[in-house]
C-alpha positions in Angstrom: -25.6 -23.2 -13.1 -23.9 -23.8 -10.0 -24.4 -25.8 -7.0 -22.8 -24.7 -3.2 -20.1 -27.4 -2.0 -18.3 -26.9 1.2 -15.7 -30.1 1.1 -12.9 -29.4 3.6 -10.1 -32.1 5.2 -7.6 -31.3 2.6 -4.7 -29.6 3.9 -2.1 -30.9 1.8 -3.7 -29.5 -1.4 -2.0 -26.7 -3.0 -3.0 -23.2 -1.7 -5.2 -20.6 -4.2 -7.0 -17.5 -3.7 -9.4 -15.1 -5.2 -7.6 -12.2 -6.7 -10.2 -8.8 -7.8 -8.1 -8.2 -10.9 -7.4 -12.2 -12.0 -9.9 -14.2 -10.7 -8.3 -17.8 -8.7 -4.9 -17.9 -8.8 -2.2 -19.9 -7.0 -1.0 -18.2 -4.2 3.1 -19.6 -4.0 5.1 -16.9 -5.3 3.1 -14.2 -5.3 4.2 -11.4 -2.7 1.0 -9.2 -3.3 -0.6 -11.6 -1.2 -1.0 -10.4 2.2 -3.4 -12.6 4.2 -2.0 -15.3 5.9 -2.8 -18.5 5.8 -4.7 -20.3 8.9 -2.7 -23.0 10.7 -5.3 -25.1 10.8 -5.8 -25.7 6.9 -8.2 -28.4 7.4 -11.0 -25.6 7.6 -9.8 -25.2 3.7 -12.3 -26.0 0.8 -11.2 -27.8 -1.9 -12.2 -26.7 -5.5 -11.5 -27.9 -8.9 -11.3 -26.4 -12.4 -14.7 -25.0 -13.4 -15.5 -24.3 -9.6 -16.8 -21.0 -9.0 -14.9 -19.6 -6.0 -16.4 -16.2 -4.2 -14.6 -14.3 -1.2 -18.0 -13.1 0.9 -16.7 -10.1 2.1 -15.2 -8.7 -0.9 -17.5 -10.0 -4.2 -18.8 -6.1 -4.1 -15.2 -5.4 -4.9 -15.1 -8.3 -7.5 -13.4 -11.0 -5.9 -15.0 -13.3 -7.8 -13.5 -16.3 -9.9 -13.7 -19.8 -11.6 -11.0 -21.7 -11.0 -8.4 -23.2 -13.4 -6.8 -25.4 -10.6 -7.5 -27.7 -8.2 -6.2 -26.6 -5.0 -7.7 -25.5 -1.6 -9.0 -22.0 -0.6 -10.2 -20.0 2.8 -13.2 -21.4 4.7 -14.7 -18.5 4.4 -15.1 -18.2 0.5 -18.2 -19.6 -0.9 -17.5 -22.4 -3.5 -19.6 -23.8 -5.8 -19.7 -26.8 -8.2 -20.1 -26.6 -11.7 -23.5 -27.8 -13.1 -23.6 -26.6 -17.2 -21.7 -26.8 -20.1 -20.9 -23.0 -21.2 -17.4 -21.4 -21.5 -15.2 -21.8 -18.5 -13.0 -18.3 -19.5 -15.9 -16.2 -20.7 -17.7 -17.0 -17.1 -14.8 -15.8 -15.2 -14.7 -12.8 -17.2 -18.6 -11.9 -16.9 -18.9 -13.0 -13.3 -16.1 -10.7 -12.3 -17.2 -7.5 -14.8 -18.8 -4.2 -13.5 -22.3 -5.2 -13.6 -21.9 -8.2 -11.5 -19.8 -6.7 -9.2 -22.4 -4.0 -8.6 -25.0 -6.6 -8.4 -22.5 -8.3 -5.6 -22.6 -5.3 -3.8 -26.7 -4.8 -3.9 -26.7 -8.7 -2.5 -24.1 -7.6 0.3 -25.2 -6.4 3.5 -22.7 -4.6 7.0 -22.2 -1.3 8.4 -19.4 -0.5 5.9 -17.8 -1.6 3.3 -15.4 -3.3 4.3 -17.2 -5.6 6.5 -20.3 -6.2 4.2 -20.7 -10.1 3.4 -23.0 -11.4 0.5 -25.9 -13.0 0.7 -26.2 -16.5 -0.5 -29.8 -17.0 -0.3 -30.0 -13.8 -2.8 -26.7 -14.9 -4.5 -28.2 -18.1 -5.8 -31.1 -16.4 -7.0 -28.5 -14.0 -9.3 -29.3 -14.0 -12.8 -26.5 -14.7 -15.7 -27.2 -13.7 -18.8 -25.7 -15.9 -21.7 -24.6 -15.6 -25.9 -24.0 -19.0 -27.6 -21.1 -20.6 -26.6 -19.6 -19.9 -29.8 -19.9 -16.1 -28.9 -18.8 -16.7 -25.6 -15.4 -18.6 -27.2 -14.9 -15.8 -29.3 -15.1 -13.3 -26.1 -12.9 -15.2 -23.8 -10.1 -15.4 -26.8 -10.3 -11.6 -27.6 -10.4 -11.1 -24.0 -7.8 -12.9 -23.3 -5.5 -11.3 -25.9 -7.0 -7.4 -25.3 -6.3 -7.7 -21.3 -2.8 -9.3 -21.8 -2.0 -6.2 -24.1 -3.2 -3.8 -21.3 -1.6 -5.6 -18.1 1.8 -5.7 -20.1 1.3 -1.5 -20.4 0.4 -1.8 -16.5 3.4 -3.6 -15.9 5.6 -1.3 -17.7 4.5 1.6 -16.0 4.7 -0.3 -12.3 8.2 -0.8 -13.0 9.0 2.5 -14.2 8.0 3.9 -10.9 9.6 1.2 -8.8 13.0 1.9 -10.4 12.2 6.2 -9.8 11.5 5.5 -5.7 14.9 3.4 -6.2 17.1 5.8 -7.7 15.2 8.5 -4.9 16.9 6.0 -2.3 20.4 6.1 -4.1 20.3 10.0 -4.2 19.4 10.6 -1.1 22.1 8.2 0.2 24.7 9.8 -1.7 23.9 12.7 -0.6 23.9 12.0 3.3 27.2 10.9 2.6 28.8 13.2 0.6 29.1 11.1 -2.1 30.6 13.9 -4.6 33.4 15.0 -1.9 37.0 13.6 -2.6 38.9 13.7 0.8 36.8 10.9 3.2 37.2 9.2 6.5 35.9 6.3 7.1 32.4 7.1 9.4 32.3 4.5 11.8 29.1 3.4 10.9 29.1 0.1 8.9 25.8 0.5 6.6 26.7 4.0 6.0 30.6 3.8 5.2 33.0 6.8 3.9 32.1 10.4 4.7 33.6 13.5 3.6 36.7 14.5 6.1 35.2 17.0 8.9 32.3 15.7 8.6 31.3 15.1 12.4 29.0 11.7 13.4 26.9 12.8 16.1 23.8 11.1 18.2 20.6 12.5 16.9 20.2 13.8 20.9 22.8 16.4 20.7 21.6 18.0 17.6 17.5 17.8 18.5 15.2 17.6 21.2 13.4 13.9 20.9 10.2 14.0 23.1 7.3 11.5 22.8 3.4 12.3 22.6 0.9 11.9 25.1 -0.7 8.7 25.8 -4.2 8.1 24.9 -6.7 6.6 27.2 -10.5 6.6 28.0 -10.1 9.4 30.4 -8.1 11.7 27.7 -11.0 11.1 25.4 -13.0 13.6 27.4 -12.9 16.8 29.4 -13.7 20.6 29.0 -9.9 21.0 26.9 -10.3 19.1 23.7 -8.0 19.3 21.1 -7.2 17.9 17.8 -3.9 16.2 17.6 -1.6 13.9 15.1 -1.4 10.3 15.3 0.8 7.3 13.6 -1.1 7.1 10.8 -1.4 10.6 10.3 2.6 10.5 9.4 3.7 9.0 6.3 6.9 10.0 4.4 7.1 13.3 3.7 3.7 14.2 4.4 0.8 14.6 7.2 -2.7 13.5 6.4 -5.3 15.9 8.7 -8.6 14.8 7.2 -9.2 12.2 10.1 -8.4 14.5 12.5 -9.3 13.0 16.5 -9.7 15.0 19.9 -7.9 14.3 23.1 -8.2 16.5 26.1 -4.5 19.2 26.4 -5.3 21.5 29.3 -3.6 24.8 29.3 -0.2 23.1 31.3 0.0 21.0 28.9 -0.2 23.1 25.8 3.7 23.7 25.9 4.8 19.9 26.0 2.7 18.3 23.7 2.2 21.6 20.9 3.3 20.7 17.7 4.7 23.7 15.9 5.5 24.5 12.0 9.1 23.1 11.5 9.3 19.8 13.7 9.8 16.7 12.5 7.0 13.6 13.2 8.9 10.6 13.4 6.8 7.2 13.8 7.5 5.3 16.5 5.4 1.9 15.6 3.9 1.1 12.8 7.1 1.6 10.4 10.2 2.8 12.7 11.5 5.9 11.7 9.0 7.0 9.2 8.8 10.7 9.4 7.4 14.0 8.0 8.0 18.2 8.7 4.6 19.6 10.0 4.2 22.5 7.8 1.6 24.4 10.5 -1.3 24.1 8.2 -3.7 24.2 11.5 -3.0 26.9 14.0 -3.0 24.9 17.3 -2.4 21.0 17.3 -1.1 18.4 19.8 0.5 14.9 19.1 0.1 11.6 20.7 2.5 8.8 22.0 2.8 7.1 18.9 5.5 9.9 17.7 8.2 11.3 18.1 8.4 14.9 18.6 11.6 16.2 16.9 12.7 19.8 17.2 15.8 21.3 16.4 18.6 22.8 19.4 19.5 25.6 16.8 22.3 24.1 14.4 20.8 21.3 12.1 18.2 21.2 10.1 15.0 19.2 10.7 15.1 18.6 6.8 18.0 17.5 6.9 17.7 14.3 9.7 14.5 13.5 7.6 16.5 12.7 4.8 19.0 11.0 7.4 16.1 8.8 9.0 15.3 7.9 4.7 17.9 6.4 4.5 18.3 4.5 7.2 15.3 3.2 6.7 16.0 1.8 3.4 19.3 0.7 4.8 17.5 -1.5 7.2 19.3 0.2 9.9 16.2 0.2 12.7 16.8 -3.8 12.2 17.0 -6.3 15.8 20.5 -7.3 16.5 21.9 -6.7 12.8 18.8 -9.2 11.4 16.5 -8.4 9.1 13.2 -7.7 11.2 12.2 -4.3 12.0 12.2 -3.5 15.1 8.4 -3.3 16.5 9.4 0.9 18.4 11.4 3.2 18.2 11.5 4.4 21.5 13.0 8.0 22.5 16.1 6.4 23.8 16.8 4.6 20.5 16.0 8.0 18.5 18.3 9.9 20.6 21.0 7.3 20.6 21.2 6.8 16.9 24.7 8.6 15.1 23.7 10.5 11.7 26.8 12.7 9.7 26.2 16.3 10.4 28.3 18.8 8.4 28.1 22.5 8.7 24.2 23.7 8.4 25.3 25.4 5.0 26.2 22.3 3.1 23.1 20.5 4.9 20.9 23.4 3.2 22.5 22.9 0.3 21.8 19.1 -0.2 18.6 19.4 1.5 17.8 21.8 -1.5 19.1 19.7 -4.2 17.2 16.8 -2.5 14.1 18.5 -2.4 14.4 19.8 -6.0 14.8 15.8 -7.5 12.0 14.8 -5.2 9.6 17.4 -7.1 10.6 16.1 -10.0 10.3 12.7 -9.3 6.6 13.3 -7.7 5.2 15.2 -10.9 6.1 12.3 -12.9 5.5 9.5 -10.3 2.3 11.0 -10.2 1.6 11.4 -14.3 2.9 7.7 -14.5 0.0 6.9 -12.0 -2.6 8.8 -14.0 -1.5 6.4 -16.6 -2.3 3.5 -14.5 -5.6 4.5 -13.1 -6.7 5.1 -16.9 -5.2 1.7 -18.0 -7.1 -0.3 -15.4 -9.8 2.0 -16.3 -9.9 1.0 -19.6 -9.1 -2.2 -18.7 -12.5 -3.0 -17.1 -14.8 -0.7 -19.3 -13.1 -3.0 -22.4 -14.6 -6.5 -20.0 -17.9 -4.9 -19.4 -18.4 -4.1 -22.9 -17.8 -7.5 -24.3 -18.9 -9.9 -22.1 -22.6 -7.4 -22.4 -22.3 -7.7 -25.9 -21.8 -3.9 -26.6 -19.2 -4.4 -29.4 -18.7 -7.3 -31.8 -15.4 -8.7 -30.8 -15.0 -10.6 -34.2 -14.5 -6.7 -35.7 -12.6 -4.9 -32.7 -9.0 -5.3 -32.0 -9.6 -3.5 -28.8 -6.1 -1.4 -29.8 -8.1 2.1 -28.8 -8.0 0.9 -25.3 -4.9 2.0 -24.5 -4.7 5.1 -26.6 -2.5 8.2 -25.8 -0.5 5.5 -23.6 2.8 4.9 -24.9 5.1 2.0 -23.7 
């Protein structure tokens, strides 16, 4: 059916790639894209519509697609030229369905996942089974309609939780600057404007103790003191992953500087500045490393409390270079002890921090049933492919309306 072309020299052609959920699509304008393109696009393969376009190291994860453009795509897809005569649409949804895609991943060989690459000598040798082109017309257009229906649902929902994680931002700015108080001064702090009056703007450094982690190198690795201890990518936003738990060697003299202890905040140095979560103590002795920020408290403000602080100066853009808008690549301990946050008195922090906390719950339980609603649409989404591109239903019959059952828009 298809015959492997590699023509390259075309870097003015327009750029595409291989999508797992659409097939080849243009890639101007679309900011879910996050592989750059090379430099040198002369490495680039040109395609044209009907080509069949396969990314090697991700076909297992159905990144798989014939084209409906003519444009260029990496040098390291697999591209192949059309030779037969059956239904453009319905190929693109069969070759990308479950059963190919596991048949991708049988052909696929590497240590793990993520590094596997397909085989072509095996790929060419990959059977496609084939209805009359009528039936495969008849697929593509109910296919075509059913999926629309689906990804509009999916859409919906995507939104819905993009505008709760918005209104979470606005909250939790209002509240760090006592939005609901009357009497205000300005605050001296430009992104952060009016605060209620008595309100005092102090550096983080007078309120908290800002020490960094211990740096990690080959001869930390080992020794007779091996410990487990947090790292960057242990600390997201409000919460500390400890399934990937590493060891680093923390003799005894060393167990009071770098201990980590229920109640101090983890704020990311790299990676994203400022990120930050409240250890909660769930393992009885761990350490942390120099990619965070220890944070602990001198006595008067609460830890909660600058977590919110450092929220919102993150969505501010505040850790910016020079007022622009790229992040700053560290947050070093100077920076973090430098920065001015509005501390009132620690019983109207508590209080916020309590009505912060109480709209976050909320917002989780229904951020998280709106997900369950999206892992089931594109659930559905795929079992509805399989079955009728494999013939499983009649399409002529179905209106494929049961898909998206007990999922309301």
């Amino acid at each position: 059916m298809f015959e492997r072309v590699k023509d390259v020299g075309h870097p003015c052609e327009e750029l595409l790639s291989v999508y797992r959920d659409h097939g080849v699509v243009k890639r101007q304008g679309r900011e879910d894209n996050f592989n750059k393109a090379a430099l040198d696009r002369k490495i680039y393969q040109l395609i044209h519509p009907g080509w069949l376009a396969i990314n090697r190291m991700k076909a297992w994860q159905g990144s798989v697609g014939i084209s409906p453009y003519r444009g260029i795509v990496s040098g390291h897809y697999i591209c192949f030229r059309p030779n037969h005569s059956e239904d453009n649409r319905f190929l693109n949804w069969l070759l990308r369905s479950a059963p190919y895609a596991a048949e991708y991943s049988s052909l696929s060989r590497g240590v793990r996942p993520n590094q596997v690459e397909i085989d072509n000598e095996w790929l060419q040798t990959l059977l496609v089974k084939l209805p009359p082109l009528e039936s495969q017309r008849r697929i593509a257009d109910f296919l075509d309609v059913e999926t629309s229906r689906i990804d509009r649902l999916i859409k919906v929902r995507q939104g819905q939780i993009s505008l709760l994680e918005e209104r979470s931002d606005g909250l939790i700015f209002d509240a760090i600057r006592g939005s609901e108080e009357s009497a205000r001064s300005e605050s001296g702090l430009a992104w952060l404007g009016s605060i209620p009056t008595g309100w005092a703007i102090m550096p983080v450094g007078f309120q908290f103790e800002v020490l960094l982690g211990k740096m990690l190198n080959q001869e930390n690795v080992r020794g007779s003191d091996l410990l487990p201890y947090l790292r960057n990518t242990n600390v997201q936003w409000d919460r500390i992953t400890t399934d990937d738990l590493l060891l680093m060697n923390f003799p005894p003299e060393e167990h009071r500087r770098y201990a980590v202890r229920s109640g101090d905040l983890l704020v990311c140095e790299g990676g994203e500045p400022g990120r930050a979560a409240i250890w909660d103590g769930r393992v009885s002795e761990i350490y942390y490393q120099k990619a965070l920020h220890r944070v602990r408290p001198r006595g008067y403000s609460s830890p909660r409390w600058l977590f919110y602080c450092l929220r919102a100066a993150t969505a501010q853009n505040v850790f910016a270079v020079e007022g622009n808008t790229t992040t700053i690549s560290h947050l070093t301990g100077e920076q973090l002890r430098a920065h001015r946050f509005p501390f009132p008195s620690r019983e109207v922090q508590d209080r916020l921090v309590a009505q912060l906390d109480a709209a976050a719950l909320r917002q989780e339980n229904l951020i998280a049933a709106f997900r369950r609603q999206l892992a089931l649409l594109v659930e559905r989404r795929q079992a509805l492919i399989t079955a009728a591109v494999t013939g499983q239903f009649d399409v002529s019959t179905a209106s494929g309306r049961n898909v998206t059952d007990g999922v309301q828009p």
